[in-house]
C-alpha positions in Angstrom: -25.7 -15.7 -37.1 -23.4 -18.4 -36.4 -20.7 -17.5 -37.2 -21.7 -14.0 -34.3 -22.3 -17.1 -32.0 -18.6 -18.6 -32.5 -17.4 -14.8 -31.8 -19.1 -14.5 -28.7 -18.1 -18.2 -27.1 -14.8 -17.8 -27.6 -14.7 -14.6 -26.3 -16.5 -16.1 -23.1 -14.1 -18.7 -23.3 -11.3 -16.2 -21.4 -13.6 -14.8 -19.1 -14.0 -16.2 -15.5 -17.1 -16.7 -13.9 -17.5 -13.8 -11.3 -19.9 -12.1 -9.7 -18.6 -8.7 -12.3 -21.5 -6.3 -12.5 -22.6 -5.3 -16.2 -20.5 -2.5 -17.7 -17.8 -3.0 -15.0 -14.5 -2.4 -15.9 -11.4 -5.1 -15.1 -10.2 -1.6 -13.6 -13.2 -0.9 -11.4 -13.1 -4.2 -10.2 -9.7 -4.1 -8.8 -10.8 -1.0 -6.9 -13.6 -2.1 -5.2 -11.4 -5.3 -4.0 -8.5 -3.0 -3.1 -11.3 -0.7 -1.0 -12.6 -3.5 0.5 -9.3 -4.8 1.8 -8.2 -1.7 3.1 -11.3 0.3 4.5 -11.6 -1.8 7.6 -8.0 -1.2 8.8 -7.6 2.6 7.9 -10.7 3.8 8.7 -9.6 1.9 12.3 -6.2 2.7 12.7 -6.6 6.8 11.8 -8.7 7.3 14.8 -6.7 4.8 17.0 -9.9 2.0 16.8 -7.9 -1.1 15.4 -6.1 -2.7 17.7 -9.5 -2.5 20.0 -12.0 -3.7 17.3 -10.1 -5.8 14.8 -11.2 -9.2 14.9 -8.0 -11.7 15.5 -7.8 -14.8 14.3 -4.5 -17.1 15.2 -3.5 -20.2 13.5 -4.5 -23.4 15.3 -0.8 -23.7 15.7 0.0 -20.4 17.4 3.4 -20.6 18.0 2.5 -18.1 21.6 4.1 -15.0 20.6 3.2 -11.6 21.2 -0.4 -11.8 19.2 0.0 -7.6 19.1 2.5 -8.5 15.8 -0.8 -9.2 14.1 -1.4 -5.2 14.0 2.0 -4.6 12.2 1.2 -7.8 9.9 -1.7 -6.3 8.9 -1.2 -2.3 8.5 2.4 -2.6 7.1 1.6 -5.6 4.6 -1.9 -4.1 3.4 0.2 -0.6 2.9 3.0 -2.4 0.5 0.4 -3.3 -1.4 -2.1 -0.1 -2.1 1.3 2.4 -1.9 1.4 2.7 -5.6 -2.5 3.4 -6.2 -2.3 6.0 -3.4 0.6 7.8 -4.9 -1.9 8.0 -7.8 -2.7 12.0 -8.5 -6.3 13.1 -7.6 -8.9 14.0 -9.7 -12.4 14.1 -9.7 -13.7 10.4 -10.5 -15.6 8.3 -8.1 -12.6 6.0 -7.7 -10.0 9.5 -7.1 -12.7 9.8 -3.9 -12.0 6.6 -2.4 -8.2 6.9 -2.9 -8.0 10.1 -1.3 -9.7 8.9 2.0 -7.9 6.1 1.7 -4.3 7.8 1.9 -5.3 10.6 4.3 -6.2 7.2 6.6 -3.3 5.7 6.0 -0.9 9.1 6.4 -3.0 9.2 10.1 -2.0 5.5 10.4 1.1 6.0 10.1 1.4 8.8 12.5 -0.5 6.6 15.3 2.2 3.6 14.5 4.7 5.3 16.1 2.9 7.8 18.7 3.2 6.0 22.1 0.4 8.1 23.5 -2.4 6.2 21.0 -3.9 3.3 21.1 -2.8 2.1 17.4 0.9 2.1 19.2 2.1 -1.0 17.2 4.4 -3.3 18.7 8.2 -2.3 17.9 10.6 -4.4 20.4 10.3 -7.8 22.1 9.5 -10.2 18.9 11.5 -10.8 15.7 8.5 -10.4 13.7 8.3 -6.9 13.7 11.8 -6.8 11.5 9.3 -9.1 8.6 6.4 -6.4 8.9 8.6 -3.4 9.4 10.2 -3.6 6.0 6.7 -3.8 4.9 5.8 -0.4 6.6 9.6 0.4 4.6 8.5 -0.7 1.4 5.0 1.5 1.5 7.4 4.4 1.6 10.1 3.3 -1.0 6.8 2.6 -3.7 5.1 6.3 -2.8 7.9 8.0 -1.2 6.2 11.8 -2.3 2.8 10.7 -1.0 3.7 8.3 1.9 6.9 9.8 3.3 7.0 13.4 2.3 4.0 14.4 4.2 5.1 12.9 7.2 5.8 15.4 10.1 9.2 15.1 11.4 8.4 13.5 14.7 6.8 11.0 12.8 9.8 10.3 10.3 12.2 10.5 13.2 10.2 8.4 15.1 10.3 5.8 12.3 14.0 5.9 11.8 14.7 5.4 15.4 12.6 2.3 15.0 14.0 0.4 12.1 17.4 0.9 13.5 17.0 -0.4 16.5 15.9 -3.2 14.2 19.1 -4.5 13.7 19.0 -6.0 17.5 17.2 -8.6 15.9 19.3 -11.9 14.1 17.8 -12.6 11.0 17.1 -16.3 10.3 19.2 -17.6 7.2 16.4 -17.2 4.9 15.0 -14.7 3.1 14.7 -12.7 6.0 18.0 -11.4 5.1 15.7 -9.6 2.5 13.7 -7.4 5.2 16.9 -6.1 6.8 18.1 -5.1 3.4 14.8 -3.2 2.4 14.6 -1.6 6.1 18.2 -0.3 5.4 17.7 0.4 1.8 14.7 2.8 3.1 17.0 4.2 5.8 19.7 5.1 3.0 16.7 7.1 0.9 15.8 8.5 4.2 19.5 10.0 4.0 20.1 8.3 7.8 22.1 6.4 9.2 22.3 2.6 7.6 24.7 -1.0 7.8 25.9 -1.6 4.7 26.8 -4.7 5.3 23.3 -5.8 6.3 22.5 -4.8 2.3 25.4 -6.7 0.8 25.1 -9.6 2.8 21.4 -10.2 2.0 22.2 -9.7 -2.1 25.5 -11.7 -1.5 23.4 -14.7 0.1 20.4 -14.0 -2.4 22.9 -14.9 -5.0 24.0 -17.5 -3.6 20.6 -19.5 -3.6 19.8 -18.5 -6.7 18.8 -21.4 -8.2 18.0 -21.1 -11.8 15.5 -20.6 -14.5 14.7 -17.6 -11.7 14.2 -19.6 -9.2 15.5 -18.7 -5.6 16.4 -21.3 -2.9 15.1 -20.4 0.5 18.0 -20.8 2.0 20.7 -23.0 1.0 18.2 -25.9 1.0 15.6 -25.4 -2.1 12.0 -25.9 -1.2 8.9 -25.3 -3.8 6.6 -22.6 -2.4 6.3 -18.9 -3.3 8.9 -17.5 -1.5 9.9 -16.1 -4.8 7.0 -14.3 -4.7 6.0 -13.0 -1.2 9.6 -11.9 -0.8 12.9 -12.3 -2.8 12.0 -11.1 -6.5 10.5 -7.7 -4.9 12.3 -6.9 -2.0 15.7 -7.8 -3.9 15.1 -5.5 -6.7 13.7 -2.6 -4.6 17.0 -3.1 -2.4 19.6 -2.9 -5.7 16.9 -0.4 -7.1 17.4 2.1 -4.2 21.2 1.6 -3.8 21.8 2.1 -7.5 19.5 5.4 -7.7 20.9 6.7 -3.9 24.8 6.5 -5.6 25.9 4.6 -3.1 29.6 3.4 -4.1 30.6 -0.1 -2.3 32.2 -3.6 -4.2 28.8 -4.1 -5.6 27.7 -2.7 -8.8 23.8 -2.4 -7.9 23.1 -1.4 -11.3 24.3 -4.6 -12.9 23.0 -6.6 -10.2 19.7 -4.9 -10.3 20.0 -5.4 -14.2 20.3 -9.0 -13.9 18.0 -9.7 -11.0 15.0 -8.2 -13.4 16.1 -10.8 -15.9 15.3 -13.3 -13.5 12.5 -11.6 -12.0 11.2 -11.9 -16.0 11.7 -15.1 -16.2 10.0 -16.1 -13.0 6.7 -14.0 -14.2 6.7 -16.1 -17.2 6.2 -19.2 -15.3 4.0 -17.8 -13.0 1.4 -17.0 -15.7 1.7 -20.4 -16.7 0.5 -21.5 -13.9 -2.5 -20.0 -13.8 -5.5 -21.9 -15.3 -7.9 -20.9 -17.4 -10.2 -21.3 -15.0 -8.4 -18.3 -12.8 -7.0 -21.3 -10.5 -3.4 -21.4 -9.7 -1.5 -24.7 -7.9 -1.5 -24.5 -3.5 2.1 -25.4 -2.7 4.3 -24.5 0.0 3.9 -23.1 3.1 2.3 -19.8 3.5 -1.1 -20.6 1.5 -2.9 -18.5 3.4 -1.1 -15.6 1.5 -3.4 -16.0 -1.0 -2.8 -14.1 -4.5 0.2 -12.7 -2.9 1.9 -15.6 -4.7 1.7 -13.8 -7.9 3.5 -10.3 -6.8 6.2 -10.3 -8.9 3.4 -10.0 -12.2 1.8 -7.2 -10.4 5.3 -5.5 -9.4 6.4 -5.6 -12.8 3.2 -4.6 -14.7 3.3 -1.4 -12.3 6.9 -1.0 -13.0 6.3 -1.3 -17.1 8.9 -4.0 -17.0 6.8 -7.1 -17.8 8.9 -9.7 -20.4 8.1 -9.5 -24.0 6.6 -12.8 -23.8 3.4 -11.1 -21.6 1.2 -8.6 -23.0 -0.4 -5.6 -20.7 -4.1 -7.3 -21.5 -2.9 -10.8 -21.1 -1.7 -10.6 -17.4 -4.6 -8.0 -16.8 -6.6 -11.0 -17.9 -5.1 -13.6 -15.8 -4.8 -11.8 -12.4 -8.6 -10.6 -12.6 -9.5 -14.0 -13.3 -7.7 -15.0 -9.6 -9.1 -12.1 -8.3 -12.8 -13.0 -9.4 -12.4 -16.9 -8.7 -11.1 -16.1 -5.4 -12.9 -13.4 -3.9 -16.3 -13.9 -5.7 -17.1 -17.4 -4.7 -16.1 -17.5 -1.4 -16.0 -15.5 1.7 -12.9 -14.4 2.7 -13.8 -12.2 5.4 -15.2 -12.3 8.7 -18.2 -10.2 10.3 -15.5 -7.2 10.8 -14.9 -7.1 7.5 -11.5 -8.2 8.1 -9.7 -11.3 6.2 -10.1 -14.6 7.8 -7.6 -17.3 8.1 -7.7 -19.6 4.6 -7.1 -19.5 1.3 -9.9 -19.2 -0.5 -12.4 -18.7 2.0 -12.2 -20.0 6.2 -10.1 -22.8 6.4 -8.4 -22.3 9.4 -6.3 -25.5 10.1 -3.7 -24.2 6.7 -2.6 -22.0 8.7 1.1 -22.5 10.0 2.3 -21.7 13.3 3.2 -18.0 12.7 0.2 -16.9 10.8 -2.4 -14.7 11.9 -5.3 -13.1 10.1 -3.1 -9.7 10.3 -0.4 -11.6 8.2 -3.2 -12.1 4.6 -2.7 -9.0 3.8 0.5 -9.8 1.5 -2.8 -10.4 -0.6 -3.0 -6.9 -1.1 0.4 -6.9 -3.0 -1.0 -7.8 -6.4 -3.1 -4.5 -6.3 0.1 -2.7 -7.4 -0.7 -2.4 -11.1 -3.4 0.4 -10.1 -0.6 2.5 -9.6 -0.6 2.9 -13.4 -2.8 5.3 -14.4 -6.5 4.7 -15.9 -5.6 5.4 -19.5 -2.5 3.3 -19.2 -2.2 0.1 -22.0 -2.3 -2.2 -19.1 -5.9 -1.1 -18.2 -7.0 -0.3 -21.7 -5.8 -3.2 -23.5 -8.0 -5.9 -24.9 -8.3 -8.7 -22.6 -6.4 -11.5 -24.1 -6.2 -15.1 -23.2 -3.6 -16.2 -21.0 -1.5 -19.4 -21.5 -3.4 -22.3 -20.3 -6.5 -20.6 -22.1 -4.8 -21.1 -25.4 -3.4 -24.6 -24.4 -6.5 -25.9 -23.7 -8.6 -24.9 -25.9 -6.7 -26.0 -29.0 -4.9 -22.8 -30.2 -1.3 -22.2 -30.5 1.1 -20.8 -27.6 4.4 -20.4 -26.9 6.6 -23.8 -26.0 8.3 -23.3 -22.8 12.2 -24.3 -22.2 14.9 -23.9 -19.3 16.2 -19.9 -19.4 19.7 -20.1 -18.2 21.3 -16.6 -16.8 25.0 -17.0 -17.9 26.1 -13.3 -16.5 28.6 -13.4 -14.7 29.1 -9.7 -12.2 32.5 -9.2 -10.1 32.9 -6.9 -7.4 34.8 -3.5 -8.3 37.5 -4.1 -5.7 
C-alpha cells in the first residue's frame, strides 16, 4: 500500500493543477483552448460581424494609430497559429467537427479580408503594421498551403498577392521586422508571383549578423533579453530558408545549409526554453511584449509539429511542459472579456503591461503554440507518456541533464 502511495505522488508530482476534466486527454485539452481562442473571431469574420462586434481593447499607451490594425493583429496572428491543426484531414470524431467549421470560417475569412465590398475589409495601406500581421496571414498559408491556399478562388489569391506587394512601400525598422518582409516574399515565391529577392537575402544576411550565440538572436544590432526569438526570428527565419530551399530558387545563398544550421540553433534555443519552465507550469516575464503570453514558447511547438525537436526533449516531455503553461495560465485566470475575446494581460487583465503598440487583436501570437495539433492523434507526441520536464527533476531531487554553452562553429559562404 505504500509503496502504490509513492507511485501515485510522484506521478502527481508532474502534473499541474488545472481545472482538466476526469478522463480528458492532454490532446482534448489543447482543442478545447485552441476552439475557444478561435470561435469568437471566425465565426465573426465569415459572415462579415468582427470588425462591428469585437470588443477592442488598446494599451493605456496607445501610440494613436489606425486602431483598425487590431482586426489584422488578430485574424492573421490567431490563423498562424491553428494553420497546421486545420490542414488536419477530417474524420468523424467530435474534435474533426470543430476543425471543419473552424476552417470553412476561416477559408470565408479569408475571402472577406480582401473583398472591399464587406465589412471584415481589413486595413491594407496607411500604417506599417499591416506588413507585421500580413506575414502572419502569409505564414497561415505557408503551414496549410493545400487547405488554406488551394481552396482559395482566384480573386481572392490575386487579391492577396496585389496586397503583400504593395507591401514593400513600407520601410522595415532594423529589427526583426526584416523577418516579415522575408516571409511575405517567401509566400509570394510559393505563390509562383512576382517577389524581391533582395528583401529575402537581406533579412537572413542581417539575421546572421545578430546572431548571437548559444541560439540566441540580437534584436537588432543591440542585444536585448526578451522573446523575440520566439515570437519571430527562430520561425519566420526557418520558414523563409525552408521555402527558398524547397521553391529551387538559385541566388549566393545556399538556403539549404542555412536552413540546416538555423535549426541547430533553433534546437538549441528549445533546449533552454524548456528549462525555463517551472515545474509548476510557470515560465520567467521578461522583455517587452508580455502580453504575448505562451507565444514565447513557439519555437517548442514549431518544432514538435515539424518532428524536429533536439534529442535532448522527448515527444511526452515537452507535451508535459506546454500543457502545464497552458493549464496554469488559462485555468486560473480569466483571460477573456464578456465577448469571448482575449483581454489585454498576461495571465489574466492587467492592462497597464501593455506597450504602446499592443492591442487585444495583437494576443493572439498566443495561438502559435497550438501548432503541435497539426500532428495527428495517434502521433508519439500525443501518445507518449507524460514525462517530467527539467525543473521537475531538478527540484525534486532526481537526476537531469547539466547544461553548458553550445557554440555553432559552421561557417557557410556564398556560391559566388
Amino acid at each position: 500500500m505504500k509503496k502504490a502511495f509513492l507511485i501515485l505522488f510522484s506521478f502527481l508530482m508532474i502534473l499541474p493543477v488545472s481545472a482538466k476534466t476526469q478522463g480528458e486527454t492532454d490532446r482534448e485539452y489543447w482543442c478545447q483552448q485552441a476552439y475557444r481562442m478561435a470561435e469568437p473571431v471566425l465565426s465573426r469574420m465569415s459572415s462579415g460581424r468582427l470588425q462591428k462586434e469585437m470588443q477592442v481593447e488598446l494599451s493605456p499607451t496607445w501610440d494613436g494609430r489606425n486602431k483598425k490594425v487590431t482586426y489584422m493583429e488578430c485574424f492573421g496572428r490567431l490563423m498562424a497559429g491553428i494553420a497546421p491543426w486545420l490542414a488536419l484531414p477530417d474524420d468523424k470524431t467530435s474534435e474533426s467537427t470543430q476543425r471543419k467549421q473552424l476552417r470553412e470560417w476561416a477559408l470565408q475569412s479569408y475571402k472577406n479580408a480582401v473583398d472591399p465590398d464587406s465589412p471584415d475589409c481589413l486595413l491594407w495601406r496607411g500604417e506599417g503594421q499591416i506588413l507585421v500581421d500580413a506575414a502572419y496571414i502569409a505564414e497561415s498559408f505557408l503551414r496549410a498551403w493545400d487547405a488554406l491556399w488551394v481552396p482559395l478562388d482566384e480573386q481572392t489569391k490575386q487579391s492577396y498577392i496585389k496586397n503583400f506587394q504593395q507591401l514593400r512601400e513600407v520601410d522595415p525598422p532594423y529589427t526583426n521586422w526584416f523577418l516579415f518582409s522575408s516571409t511575405v516574399e517567401a509566400f509570394l515565391v510559393k505563390a509562383g508571383a512576382q517577389y524581391d529577392v533582395f528583401r529575402i537575402n537581406t533579412a537572413c544576411r542581417k539575421v546572421e549578423e545578430w546572431y548571437v550565440g548559444d541560439g540566441m538572436y540580437a534584436d537588432g544590432i543591440v542585444f536585448a533579453v526578451n522573446y523575440y526569438a520566439s515570437y519571430v526570428f527562430h520561425p519566420m527565419y526557418l520558414e523563409t530558408l525552408q521555402t527558398m530551399s524547397d521553391c529551387g530558387v538559385n541566388t549566393a545563398l545556399d538556403y539549404t545549409k542555412y536552413y540546416k544550421r538555423a535549426l541547430k540553433r533553433a534546437q538549441r534555443y528549445s533546449i533552454l526554453l524548456e528549462r525555463l519552465i517551472s515545474p509548476e507550469g510557470t515560465f520567467p516575464v521578461l522583455g517587452r511584449s508580455s502580453t504575448y503570453r505562451n507565444a514565447a514558447m513557439q519555437p517548442l511547438a514549431y518544432l514538435a509539429w515539424h518532428r524536429q525537436l533536439p534529442k535532448e526533449l522527448t515527444d511526452g516531455q515537452v507535451r508535459a511542459a506546454l500543457t502545464a503553461v497552458m493549464h496554469r495560465m488559462y485555468d486560473k485566470q480569466n483571460n477573456y472579456n464578456e465577448g469571448g475575446f482575449l483581454t489585454l494581460g498576461f495571465c489574466g487583465s492587467q492592462p497597464d503591461l501593455a506597450d504602446w503598440y499592443t492591442n487585444n487583436g495583437s494576443l493572439y501570437m498566443a495561438s502559435l503554440t497550438f501548432m503541435p495539433l497539426g500532428l495527428p492523434a495517434d502521433h508519439p507526441y500525443w501518445t507518449s507518456p507524460s514525462e517530467e520536464w527539467t525543473q521537475v527533476k531538478a527540484w525534486n531531487g532526481k537526476p537531469f541533464p547539466k547544461d553548458h554553452h553550445w557554440s555553432d562553429d559552421t561557417i557557410i559562404k556564398d556560391k559566388w
